[in-house]
PyMOL CGO cylinders between C-alpha atoms (Angstrom):
from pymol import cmd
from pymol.cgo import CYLINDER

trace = [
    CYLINDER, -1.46, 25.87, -39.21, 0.08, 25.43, -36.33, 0.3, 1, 1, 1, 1, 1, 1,
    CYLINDER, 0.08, 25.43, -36.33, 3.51, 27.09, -34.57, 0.3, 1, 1, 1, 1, 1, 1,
    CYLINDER, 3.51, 27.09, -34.57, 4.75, 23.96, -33.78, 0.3, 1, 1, 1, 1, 1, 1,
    CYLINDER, 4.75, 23.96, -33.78, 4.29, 22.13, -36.74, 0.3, 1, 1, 1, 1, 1, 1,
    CYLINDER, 4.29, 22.13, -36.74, 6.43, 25.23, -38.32, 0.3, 1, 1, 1, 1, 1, 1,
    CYLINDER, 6.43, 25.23, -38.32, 8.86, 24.90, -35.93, 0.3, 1, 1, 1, 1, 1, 1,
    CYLINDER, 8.86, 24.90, -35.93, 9.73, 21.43, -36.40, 0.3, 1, 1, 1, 1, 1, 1,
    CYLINDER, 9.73, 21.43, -36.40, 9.20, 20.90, -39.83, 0.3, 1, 1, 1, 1, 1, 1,
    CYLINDER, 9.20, 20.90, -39.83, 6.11, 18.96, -39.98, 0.3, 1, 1, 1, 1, 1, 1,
    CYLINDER, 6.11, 18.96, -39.98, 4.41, 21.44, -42.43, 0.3, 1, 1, 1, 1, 1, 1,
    CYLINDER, 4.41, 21.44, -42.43, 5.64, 24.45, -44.59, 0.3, 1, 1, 1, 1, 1, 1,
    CYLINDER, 5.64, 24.45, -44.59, 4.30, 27.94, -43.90, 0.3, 1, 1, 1, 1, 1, 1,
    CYLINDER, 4.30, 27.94, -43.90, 5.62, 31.49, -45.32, 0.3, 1, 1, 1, 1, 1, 1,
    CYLINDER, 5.62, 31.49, -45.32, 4.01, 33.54, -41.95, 0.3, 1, 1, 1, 1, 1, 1,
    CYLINDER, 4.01, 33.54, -41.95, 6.23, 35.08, -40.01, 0.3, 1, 1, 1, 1, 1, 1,
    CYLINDER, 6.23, 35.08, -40.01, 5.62, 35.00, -36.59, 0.3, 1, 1, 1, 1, 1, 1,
    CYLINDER, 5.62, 35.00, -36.59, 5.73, 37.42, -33.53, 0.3, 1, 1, 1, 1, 1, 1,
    CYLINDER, 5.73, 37.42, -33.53, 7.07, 36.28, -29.67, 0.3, 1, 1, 1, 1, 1, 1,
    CYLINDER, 7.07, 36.28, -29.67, 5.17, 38.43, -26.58, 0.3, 1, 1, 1, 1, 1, 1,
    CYLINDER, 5.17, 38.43, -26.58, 7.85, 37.91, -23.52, 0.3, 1, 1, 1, 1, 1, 1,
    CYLINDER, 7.85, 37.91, -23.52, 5.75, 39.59, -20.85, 0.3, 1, 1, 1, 1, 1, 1,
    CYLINDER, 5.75, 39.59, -20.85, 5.99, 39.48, -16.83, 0.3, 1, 1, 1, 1, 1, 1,
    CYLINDER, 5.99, 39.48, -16.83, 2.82, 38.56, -15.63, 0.3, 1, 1, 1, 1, 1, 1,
    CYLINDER, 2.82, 38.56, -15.63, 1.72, 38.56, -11.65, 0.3, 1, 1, 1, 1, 1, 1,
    CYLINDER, 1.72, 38.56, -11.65, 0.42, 35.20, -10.60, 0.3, 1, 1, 1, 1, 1, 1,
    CYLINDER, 0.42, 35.20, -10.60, -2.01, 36.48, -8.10, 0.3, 1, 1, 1, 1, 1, 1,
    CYLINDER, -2.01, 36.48, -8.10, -3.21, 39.52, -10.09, 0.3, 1, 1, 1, 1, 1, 1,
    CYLINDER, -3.21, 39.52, -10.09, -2.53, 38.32, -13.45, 0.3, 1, 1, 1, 1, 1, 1,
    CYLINDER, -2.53, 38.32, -13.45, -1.48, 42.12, -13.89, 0.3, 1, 1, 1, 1, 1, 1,
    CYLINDER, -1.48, 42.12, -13.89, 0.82, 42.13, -16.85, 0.3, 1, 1, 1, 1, 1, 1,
    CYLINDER, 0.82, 42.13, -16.85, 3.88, 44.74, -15.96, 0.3, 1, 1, 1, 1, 1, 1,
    CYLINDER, 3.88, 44.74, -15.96, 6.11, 44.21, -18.64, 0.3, 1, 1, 1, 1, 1, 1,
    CYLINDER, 6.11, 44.21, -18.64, 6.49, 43.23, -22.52, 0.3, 1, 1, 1, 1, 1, 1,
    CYLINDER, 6.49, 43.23, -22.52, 8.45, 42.72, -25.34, 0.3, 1, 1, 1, 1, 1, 1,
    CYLINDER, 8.45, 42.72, -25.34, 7.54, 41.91, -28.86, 0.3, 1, 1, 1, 1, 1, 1,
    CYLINDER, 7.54, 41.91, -28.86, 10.27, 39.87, -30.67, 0.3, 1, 1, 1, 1, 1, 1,
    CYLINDER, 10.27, 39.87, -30.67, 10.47, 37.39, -33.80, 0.3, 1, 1, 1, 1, 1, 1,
    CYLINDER, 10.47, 37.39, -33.80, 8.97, 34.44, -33.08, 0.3, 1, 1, 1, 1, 1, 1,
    CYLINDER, 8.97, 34.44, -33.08, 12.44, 32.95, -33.04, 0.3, 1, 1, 1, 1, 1, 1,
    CYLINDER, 12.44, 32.95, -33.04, 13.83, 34.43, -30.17, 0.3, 1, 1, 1, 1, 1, 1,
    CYLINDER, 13.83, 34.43, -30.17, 14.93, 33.17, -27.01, 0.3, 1, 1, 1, 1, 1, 1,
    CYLINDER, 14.93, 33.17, -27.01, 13.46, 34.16, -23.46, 0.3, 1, 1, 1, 1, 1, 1,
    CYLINDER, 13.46, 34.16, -23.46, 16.77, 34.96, -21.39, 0.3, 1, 1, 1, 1, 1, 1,
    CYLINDER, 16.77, 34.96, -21.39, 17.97, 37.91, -23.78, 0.3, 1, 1, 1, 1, 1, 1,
    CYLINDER, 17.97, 37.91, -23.78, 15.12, 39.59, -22.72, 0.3, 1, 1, 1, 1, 1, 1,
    CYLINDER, 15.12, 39.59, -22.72, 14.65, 38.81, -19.15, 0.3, 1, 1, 1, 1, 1, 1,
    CYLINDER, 14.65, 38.81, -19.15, 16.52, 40.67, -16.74, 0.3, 1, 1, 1, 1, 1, 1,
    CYLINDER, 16.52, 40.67, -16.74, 15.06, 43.68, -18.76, 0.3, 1, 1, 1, 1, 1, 1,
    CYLINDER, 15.06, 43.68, -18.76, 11.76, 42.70, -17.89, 0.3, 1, 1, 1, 1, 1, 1,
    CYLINDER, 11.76, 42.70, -17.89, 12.16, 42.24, -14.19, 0.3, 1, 1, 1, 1, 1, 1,
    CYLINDER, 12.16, 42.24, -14.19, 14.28, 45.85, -14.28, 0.3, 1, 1, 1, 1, 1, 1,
    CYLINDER, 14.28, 45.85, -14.28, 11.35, 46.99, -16.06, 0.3, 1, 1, 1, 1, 1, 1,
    CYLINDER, 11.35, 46.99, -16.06, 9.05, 45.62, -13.53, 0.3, 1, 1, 1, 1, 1, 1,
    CYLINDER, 9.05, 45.62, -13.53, 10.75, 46.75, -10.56, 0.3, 1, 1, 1, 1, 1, 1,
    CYLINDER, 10.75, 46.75, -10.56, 11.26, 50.48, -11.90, 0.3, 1, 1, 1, 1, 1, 1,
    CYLINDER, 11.26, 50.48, -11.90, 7.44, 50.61, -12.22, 0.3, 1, 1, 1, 1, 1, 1,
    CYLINDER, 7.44, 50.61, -12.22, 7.10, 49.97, -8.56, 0.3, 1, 1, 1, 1, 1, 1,
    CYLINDER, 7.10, 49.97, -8.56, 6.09, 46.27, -8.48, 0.3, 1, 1, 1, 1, 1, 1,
    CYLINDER, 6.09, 46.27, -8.48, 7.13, 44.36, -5.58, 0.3, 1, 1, 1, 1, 1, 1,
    CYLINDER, 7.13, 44.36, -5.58, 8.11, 40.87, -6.62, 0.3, 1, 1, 1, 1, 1, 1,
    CYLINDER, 8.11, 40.87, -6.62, 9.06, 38.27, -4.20, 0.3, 1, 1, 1, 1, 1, 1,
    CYLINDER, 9.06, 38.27, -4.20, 9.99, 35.64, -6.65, 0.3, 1, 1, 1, 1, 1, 1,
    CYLINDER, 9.99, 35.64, -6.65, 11.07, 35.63, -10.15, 0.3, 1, 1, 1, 1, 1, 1,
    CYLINDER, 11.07, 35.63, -10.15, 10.82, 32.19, -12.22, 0.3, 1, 1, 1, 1, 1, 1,
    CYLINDER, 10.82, 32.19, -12.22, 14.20, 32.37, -14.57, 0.3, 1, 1, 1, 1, 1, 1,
    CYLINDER, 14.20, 32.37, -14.57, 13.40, 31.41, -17.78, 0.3, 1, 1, 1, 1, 1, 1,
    CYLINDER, 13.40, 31.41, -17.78, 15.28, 27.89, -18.79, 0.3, 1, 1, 1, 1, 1, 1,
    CYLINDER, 15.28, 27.89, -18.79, 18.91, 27.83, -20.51, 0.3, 1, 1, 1, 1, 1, 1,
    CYLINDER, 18.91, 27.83, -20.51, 21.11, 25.40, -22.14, 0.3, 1, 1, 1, 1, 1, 1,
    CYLINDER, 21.11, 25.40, -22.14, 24.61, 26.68, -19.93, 0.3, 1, 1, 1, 1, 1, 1,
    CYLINDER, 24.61, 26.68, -19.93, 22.30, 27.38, -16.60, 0.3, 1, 1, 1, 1, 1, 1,
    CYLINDER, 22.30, 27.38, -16.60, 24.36, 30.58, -15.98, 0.3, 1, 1, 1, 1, 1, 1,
    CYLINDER, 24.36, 30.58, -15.98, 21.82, 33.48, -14.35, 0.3, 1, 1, 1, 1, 1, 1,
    CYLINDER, 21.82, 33.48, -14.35, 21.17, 36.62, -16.34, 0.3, 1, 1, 1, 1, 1, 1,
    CYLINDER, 21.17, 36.62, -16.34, 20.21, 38.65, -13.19, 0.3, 1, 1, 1, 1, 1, 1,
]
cmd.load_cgo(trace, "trace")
């Protein structure tokens, strides 16, 4: 069974699922922050949380990827 197919109705599960939001490095593939949500839940509730959390464990980022949003206002 697959998420998708959940998702969008193609089959008919009872799991309930789990969401990991995490901030990852790209070079080190260190992971410095998570969250474990629904498996419902949208990224950008949870983002600028992440990068705070990030930053206050003394990662230096020099670019952040936003997550995407309907409306296109920032969260940061």
């Amino acid at each position: 069974m697959r998420w998708l197919d959940v998702t969008y109705g193609t089959k008919e599960d009872r799991r309930q699922w789990l969401k990991l939001h995490l901030m990852v490095g790209v070079k080190t593939n260190i992971v410095t922050s998570v969250e474990v949500t629904d498996g419902y839940a949208h990224d950008y509730p949870f983002f600028k949380g992440l990068v705070d959390r990030t930053a206050n464990a003394g990662f230096q980022m020099k670019e952040v990827s936003e997550p995407d949003r309907s409306d296109q206002r920032s969260t940061l």
